[in-house]
C-alpha positions as CSV (number, residue, x, y, z in Angstrom):
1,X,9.7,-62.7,54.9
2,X,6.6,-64.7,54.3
3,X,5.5,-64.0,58.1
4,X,6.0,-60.5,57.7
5,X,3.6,-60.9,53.9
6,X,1.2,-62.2,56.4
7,X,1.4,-59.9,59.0
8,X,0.9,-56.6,56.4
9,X,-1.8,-58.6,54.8
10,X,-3.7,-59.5,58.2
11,X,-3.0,-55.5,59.6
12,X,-4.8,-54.3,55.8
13,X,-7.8,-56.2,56.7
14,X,-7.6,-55.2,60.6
15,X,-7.9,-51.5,59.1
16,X,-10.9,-52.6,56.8
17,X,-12.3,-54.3,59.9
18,X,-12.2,-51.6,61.8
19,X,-13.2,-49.0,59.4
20,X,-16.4,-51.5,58.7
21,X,-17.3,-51.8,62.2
22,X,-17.2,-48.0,62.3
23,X,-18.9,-47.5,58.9
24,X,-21.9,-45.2,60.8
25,X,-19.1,-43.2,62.4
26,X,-17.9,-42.7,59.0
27,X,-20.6,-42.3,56.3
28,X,-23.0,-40.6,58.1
29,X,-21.2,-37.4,59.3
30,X,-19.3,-37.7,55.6
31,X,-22.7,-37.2,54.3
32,X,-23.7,-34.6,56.4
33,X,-20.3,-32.7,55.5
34,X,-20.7,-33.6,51.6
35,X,-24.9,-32.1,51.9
36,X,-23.0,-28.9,53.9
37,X,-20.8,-28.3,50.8
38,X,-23.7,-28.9,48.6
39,X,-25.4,-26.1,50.2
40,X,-22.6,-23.5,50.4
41,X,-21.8,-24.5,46.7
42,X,-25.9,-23.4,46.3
43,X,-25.3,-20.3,48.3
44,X,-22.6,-18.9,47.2
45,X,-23.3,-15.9,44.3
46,X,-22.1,-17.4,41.0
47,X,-19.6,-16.1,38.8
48,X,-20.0,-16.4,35.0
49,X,-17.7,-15.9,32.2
50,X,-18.5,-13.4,29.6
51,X,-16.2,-13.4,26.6
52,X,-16.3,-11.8,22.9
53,X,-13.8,-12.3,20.2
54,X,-12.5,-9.8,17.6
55,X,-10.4,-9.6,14.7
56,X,-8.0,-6.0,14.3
57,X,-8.1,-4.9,10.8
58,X,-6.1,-6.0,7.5
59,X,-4.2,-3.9,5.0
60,X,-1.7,-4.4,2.4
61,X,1.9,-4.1,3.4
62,X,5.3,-4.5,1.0
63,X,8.2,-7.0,2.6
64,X,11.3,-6.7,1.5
65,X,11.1,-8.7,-1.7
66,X,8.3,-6.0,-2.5
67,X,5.7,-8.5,-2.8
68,X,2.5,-7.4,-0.9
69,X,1.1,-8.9,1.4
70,X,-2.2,-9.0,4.0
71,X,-1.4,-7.9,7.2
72,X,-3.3,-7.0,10.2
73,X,-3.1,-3.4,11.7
74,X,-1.9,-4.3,14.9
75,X,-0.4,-7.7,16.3
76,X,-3.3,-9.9,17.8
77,X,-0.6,-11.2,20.3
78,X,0.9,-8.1,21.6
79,X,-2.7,-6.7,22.0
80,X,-3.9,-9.4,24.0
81,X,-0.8,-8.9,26.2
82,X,-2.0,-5.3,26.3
83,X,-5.4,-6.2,27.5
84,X,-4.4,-8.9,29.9
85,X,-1.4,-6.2,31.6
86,X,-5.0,-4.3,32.3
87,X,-4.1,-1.6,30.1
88,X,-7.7,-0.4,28.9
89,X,-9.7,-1.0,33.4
90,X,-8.9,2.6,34.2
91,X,-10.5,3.9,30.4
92,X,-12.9,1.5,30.9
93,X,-13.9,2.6,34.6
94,X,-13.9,6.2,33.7
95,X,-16.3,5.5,30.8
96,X,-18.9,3.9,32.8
97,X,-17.9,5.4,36.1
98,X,-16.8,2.3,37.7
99,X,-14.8,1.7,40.9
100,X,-11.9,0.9,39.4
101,X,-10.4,-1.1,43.1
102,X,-13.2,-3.4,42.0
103,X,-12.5,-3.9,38.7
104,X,-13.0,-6.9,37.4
105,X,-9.6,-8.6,35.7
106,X,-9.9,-8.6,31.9
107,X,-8.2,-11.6,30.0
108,X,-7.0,-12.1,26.4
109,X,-5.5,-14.1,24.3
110,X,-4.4,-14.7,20.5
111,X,-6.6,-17.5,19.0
112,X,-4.3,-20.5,17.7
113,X,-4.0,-20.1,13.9
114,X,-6.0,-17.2,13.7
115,X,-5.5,-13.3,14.0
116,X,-8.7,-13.5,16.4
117,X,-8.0,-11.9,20.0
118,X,-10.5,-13.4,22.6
119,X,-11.0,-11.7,26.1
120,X,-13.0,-12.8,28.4
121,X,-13.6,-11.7,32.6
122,X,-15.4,-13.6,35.2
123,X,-17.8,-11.3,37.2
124,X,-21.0,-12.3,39.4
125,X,-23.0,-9.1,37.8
126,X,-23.3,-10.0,34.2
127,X,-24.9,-6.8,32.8
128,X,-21.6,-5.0,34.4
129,X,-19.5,-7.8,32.8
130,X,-21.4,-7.2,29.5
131,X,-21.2,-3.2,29.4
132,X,-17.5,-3.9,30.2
133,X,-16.8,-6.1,27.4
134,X,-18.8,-4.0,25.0
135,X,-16.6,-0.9,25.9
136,X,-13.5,-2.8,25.5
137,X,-14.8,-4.0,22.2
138,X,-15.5,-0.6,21.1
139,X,-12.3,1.1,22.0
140,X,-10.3,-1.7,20.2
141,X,-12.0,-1.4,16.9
142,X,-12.1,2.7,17.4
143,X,-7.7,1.5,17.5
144,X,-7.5,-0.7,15.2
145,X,-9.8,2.3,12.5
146,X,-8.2,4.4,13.3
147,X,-4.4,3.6,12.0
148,X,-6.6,2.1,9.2
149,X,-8.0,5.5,8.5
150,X,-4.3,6.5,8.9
151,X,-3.1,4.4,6.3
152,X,-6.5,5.1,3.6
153,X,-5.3,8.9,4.2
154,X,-1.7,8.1,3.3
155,X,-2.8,6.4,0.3
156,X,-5.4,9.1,-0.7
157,X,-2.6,11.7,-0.3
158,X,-0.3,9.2,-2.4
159,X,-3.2,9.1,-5.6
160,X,-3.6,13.0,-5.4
161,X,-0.1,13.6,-5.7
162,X,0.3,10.8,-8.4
163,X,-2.8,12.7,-10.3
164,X,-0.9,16.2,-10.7
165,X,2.2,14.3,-11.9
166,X,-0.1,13.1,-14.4
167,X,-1.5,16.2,-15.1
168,X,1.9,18.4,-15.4
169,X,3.0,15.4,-17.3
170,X,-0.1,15.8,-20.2
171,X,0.0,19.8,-19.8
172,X,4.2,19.2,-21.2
173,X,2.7,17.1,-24.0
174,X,0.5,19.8,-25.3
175,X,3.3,22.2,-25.2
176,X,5.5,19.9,-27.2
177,X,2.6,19.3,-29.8
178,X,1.9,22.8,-29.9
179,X,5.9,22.9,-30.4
180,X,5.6,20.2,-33.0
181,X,2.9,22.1,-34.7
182,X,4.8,25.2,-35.0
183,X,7.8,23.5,-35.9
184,X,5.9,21.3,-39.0
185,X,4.4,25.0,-40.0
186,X,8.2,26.2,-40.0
187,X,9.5,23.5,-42.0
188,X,6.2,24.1,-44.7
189,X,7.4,27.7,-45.1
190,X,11.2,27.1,-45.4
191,X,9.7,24.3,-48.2
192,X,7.8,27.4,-49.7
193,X,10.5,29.8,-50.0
194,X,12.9,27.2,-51.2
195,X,10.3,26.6,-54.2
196,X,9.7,29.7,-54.8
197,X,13.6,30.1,-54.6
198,X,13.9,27.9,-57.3
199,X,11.3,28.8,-59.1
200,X,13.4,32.5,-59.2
201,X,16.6,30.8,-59.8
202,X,15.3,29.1,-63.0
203,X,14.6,32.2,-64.3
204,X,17.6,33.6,-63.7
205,X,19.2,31.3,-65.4
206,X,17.2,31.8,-68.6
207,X,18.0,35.0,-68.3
208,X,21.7,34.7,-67.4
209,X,21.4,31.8,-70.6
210,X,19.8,35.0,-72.6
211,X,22.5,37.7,-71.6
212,X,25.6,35.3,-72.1
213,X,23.8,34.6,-76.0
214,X,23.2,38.4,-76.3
215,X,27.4,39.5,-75.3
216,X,28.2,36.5,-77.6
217,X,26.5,37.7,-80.1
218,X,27.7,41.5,-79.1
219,X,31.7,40.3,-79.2
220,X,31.2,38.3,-82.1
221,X,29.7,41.9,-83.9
222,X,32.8,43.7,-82.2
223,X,35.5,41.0,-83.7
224,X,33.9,41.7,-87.3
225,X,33.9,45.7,-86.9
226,X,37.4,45.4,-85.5
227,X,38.3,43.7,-89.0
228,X,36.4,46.2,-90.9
229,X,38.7,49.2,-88.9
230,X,41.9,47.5,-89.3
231,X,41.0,47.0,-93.5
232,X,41.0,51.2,-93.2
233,X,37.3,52.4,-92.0
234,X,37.4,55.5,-90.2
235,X,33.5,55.5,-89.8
236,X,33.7,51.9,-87.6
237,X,35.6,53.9,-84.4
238,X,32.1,55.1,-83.0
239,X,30.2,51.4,-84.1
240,X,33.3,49.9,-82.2
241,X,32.8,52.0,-78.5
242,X,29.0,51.3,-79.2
243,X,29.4,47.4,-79.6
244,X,32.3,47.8,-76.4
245,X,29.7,49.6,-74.1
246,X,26.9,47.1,-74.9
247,X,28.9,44.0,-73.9
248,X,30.5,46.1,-71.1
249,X,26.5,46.5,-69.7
250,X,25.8,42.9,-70.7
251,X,28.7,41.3,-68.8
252,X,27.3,43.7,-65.8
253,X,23.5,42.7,-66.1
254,X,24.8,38.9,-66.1
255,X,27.4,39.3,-63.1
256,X,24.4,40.8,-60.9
257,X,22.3,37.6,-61.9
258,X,24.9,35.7,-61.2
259,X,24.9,37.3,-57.5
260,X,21.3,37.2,-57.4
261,X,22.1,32.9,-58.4
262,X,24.3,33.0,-55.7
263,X,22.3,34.9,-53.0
264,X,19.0,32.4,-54.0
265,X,21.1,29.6,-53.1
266,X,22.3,31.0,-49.6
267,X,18.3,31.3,-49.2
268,X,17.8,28.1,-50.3
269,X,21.0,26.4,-48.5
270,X,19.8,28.4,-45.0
271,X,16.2,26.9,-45.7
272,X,17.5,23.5,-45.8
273,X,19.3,23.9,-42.3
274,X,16.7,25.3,-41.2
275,X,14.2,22.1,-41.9
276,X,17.1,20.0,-41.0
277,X,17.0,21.9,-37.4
278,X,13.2,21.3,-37.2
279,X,12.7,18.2,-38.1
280,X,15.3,16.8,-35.6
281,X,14.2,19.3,-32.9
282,X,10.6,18.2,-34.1
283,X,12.0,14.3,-33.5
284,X,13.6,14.8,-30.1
285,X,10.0,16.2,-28.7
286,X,8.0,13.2,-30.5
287,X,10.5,10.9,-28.6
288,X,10.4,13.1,-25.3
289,X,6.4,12.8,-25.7
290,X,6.9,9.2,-25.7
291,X,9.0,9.1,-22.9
292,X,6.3,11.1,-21.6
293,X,3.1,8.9,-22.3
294,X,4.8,5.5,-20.8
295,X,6.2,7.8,-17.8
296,X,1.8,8.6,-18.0
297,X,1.5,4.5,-17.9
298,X,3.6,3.4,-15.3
299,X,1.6,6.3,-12.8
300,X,-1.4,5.3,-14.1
301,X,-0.6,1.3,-13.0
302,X,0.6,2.6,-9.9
303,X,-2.5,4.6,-8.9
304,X,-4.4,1.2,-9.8
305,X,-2.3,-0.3,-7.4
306,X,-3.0,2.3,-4.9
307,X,-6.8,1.6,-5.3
308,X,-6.2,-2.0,-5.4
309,X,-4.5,-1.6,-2.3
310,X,-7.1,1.1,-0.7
311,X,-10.5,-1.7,-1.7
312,X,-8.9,-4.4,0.1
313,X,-8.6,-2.4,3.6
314,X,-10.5,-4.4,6.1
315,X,-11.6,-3.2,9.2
316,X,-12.0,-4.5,12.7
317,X,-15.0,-7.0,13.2
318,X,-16.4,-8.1,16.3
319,X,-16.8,-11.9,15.1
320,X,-18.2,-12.6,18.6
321,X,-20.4,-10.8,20.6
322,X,-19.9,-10.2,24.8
323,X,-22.0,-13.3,25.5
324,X,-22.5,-15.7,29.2
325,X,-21.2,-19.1,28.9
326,X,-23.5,-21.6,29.2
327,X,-23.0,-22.6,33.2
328,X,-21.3,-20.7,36.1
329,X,-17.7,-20.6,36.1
330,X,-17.7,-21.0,40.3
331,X,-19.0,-22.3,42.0
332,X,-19.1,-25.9,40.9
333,X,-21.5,-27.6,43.2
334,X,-20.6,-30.8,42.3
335,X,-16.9,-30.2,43.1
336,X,-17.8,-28.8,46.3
337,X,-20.3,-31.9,47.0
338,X,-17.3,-34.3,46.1
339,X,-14.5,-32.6,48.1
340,X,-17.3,-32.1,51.0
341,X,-17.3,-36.2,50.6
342,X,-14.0,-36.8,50.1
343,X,-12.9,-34.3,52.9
344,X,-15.6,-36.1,55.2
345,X,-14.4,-39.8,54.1
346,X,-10.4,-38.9,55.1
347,X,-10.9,-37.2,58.3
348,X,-13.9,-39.2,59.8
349,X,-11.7,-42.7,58.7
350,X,-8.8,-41.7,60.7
351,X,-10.7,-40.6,63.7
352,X,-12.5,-44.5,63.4
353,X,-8.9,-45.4,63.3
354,X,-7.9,-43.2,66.2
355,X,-10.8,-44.6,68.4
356,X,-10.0,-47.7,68.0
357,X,-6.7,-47.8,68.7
358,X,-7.6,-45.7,72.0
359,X,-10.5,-48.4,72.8
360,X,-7.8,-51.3,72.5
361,X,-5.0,-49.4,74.7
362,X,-7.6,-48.5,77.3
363,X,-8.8,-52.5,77.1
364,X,-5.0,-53.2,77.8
365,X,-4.7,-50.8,80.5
């Protein structure tokens, strides 16, 4: 075991050996290869990366607990899928008459945390990798208005609509206080008529009072002439039809006013219904009104919710402008220089290798 320690120890440093008696064999062409990648990596055309970041616009939406929340138009995640799946090259191409074989791929992506959508593309002609970007950027936001505009429509149509329900709402108010004023003029006539109702039937009742004390007065006459006849006075017969016809008219003239009592209290009685009718007719509109001005309230909060929810619409923003990152993408001259090296190290240290071990066979031959 320890021999065979010494023999993988002694065959390690044979290889370093060798490689170090080779060293010329191996460094110089490695440096030649590692200058030759160098100056393809300075040859090459670079590519750059030109990216831009936007954010789609917010709005107000109600979940399910009816709490509203900010929400953005259109899902920064799907929308990055969409531009990455190359959904916008062949608008694009169109637009600024590109070759759309030649297009250059368009990435995107959703920005951790954020609702920000960055896309980027790697081309070796920036300007074209600019104007690209900028019509990308341009028909994303023209989206993302768009359905805004959508939604501030929807929500202008809502107020308008909310506004004539406010309107036929105040227009039935003045009818019912028109109705309330026609109604309190009622009930101030029917008052009228029952005063001077009673005013009438308080002189009928002196009257009545006057023509009950006159056929008292009459019968009390008749009783005495009566006693007079039956004592044996002829003359009293004519005196007695006189007195009979008088309380006869009397007992009539007090029977009519007693009708005309009666009639005045039907006026008076009909009156009365007829206030009582108002006044609760005249109460059921005054509560209907009310009903009416909070029902005028609650629209009015809901129209200030509307334009609550209208101000805070915010549309798309280009937070970052198509702009070339700071060095070239590809290529990496440095990389190139280091694989050229590393490449040249490898294969220039295993032919050392290989030529040695020929050079020894050949010496055993």
């Amino acid at each position: 075991m320890i021999h065979e320690e010494q023999d993988e120890e002694i065959s390690i440093f044979d290889y370093l050996s060798i490689l170090w008696k080779r060293k010329w064999l191996i460094l110089i062409p490695t440096l030649v290869l590692a200058a030759a990648a160098g100056i393809v990596g300075f040859v090459i055309t670079p590519v750059w990366e030109v990216d831009a970041i936007i954010q789609p616009g917010f709005y107000l939406f109600s979940d399910n607990a009816g709490q509203y929340r900010e929400t953005p138009v259109s899902e920064p995640f799907r929308m990055a899928v969409q531009i990455s799946q190359q959904s916008f090259n062949r608008l694009i191409a169109s637009e600024l008459k590109l070759d759309e074989r030649r297009f250059p791929e368009l990435f995107a992506e959703n920005i951790k945390n954020t609702y920000f959508i960055r896309t980027w593309l790697r081309v070796t002609d920036i300007d074209r990798g600019t104007k690209i970007l900028i019509s990308l950027l341009q028909h994303l936001k023209a989206e993302f208005d768009g359905k805004l505009d959508m939604e501030v429509k929807r929500l202008e149509t809502q107020i308008f609509e909310q506004e004539n329900t406010i309107k036929d709402k105040r227009a039935e108010i003045v009818l019912l206080e028109i109705q309330k004023t026609k109604s309190l003029a009622q009930i101030a006539s029917e008052e009228t008529i029952i005063k001077i109702s009673e005013e009438r039937r308080q002189n009928i009742s002196v009257e009545m009072a006057s023509a009950k004390t006159r056929t008292d007065a009459l019968e009390e006459q008749l009783k005495k002439a009566i006693e007079t006849q039956q004592k044996g006075s002829d003359a009293i017969s004519l005196g007695l039809l006189l007195y009979s016809s008088q309380i006869q008219s009397n007992i009539q003239y007090y029977n009519l006013l007693d009708e005309k009592m009666n009639a005045e209290k039907v006026l008076q009685e009909n009156s009365r219904l007829k206030i009582k009718s108002t006044t609760e007719d005249s109460k059921e509109n005054d509560a209907h009104i009310g009903i009416l001005k909070n029902e005028i309230d609650n629209i009015g909060n809901a129209i200030k919710l509307i334009l609550e929810r209208k101000a805070r619409i915010k549309y798309a923003e280009v937070i970052k402008d198509p702009s070339v990152s700071d060095h070239p993408m590809a290529p990496r001259k440095a990389m190139y220089i280091l694989w050229g090296g590393l490449i040249g190290l490898s294969v220039f240290s295993l032919a050392a290798l290989f030529l040695e071990r020929r050079d020894k066979y050949r010496s055993r031959s």
